[in-house]
C-alpha positions as CSV (number, residue, x, y, z in Angstrom):
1,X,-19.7,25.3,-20.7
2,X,-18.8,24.1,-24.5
3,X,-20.9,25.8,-27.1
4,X,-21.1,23.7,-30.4
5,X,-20.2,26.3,-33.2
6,X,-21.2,26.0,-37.1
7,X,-18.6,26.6,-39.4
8,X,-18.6,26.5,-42.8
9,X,-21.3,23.8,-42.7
10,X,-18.8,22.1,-40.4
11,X,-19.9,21.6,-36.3
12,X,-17.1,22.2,-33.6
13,X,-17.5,21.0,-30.2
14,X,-16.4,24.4,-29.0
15,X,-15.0,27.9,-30.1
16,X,-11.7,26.6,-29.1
17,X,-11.5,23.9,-30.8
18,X,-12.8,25.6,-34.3
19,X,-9.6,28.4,-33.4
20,X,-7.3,25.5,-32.9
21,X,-8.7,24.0,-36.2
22,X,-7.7,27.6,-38.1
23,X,-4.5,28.1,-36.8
24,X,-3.9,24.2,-38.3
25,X,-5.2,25.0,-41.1
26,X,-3.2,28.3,-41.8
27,X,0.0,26.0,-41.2
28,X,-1.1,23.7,-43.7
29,X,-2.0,26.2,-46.3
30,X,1.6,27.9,-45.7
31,X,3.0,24.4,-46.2
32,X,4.4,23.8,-42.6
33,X,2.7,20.4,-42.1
34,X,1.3,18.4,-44.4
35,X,-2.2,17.3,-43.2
36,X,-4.6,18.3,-40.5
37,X,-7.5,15.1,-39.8
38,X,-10.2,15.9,-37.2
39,X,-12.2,13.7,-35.1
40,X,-9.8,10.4,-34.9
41,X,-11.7,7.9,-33.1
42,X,-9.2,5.2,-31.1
43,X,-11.1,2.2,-29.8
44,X,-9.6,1.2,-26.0
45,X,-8.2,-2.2,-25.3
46,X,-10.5,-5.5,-23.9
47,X,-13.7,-2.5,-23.9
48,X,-16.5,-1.6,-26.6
49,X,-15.5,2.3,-25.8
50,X,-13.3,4.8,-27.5
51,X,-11.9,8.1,-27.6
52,X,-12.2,10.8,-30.0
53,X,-9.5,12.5,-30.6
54,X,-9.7,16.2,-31.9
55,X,-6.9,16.4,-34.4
56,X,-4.1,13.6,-35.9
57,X,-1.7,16.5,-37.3
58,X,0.6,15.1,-39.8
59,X,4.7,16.7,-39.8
60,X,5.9,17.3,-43.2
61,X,8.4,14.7,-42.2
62,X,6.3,12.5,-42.1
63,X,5.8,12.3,-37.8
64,X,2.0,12.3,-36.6
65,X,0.9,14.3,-33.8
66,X,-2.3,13.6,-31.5
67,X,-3.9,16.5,-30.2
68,X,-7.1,17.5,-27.9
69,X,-8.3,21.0,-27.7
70,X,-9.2,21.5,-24.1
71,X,-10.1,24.2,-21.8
72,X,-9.9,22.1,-19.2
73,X,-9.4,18.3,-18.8
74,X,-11.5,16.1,-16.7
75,X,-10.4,13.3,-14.5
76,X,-12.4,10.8,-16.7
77,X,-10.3,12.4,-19.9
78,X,-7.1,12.4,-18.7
79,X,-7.9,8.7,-17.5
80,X,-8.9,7.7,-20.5
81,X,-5.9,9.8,-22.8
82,X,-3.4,8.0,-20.0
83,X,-5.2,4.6,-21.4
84,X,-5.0,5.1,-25.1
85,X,-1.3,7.1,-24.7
86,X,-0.3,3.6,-23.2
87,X,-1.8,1.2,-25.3
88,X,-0.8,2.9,-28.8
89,X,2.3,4.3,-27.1
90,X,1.8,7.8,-28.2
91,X,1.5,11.5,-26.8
92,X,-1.6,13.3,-26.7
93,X,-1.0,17.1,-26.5
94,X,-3.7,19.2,-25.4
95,X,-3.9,22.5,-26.7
């Protein structure tokens, strides 16, 4: 029940992931992390697919965080985030 959503000549996939984009992007303007990068695309091992990844959120020290804005996570999603989580060895956090 997404609805894509225009913003600032910018498309969302839904209205919570534009809110989750302005909350980053308050935090980076106040200087509490240093970068906010939307729509990371991760290609899976021994496949031709990938996953997108809403947001790479960079820490002012320098740490990266992988997040997914989410109202609710599919089987096939968390699947897949259990894949890439394994093969880069990171944490996705879904928001």
């Amino acid at each position: 029940g997404n609805r894509r959503t225009l913003w600032q000549g910018v498309w969302f996939d839904s209205k919570h992931e534009l809110k989750v984009f302005k909350d980053l992007e308050l935090r980076r303007i106040a200087g509490e992390i240093r970068a906010v990068v939307r729509q990371v695309s991760m290609p899976m091992a021994n496949t031709r697919r990938r996953m997108r990844l809403d947001f790479m959120i960079v820490e002012n020290d320098g740490r990266i965080r992988w997040v997914d804005a989410k109202g609710h996570a599919e089987r096939e999603w968390l699947l897949k985030r259990d894949m890439i989580q394994q093969q880069y060895g990171i944490t996705i956090e879904v928001v």
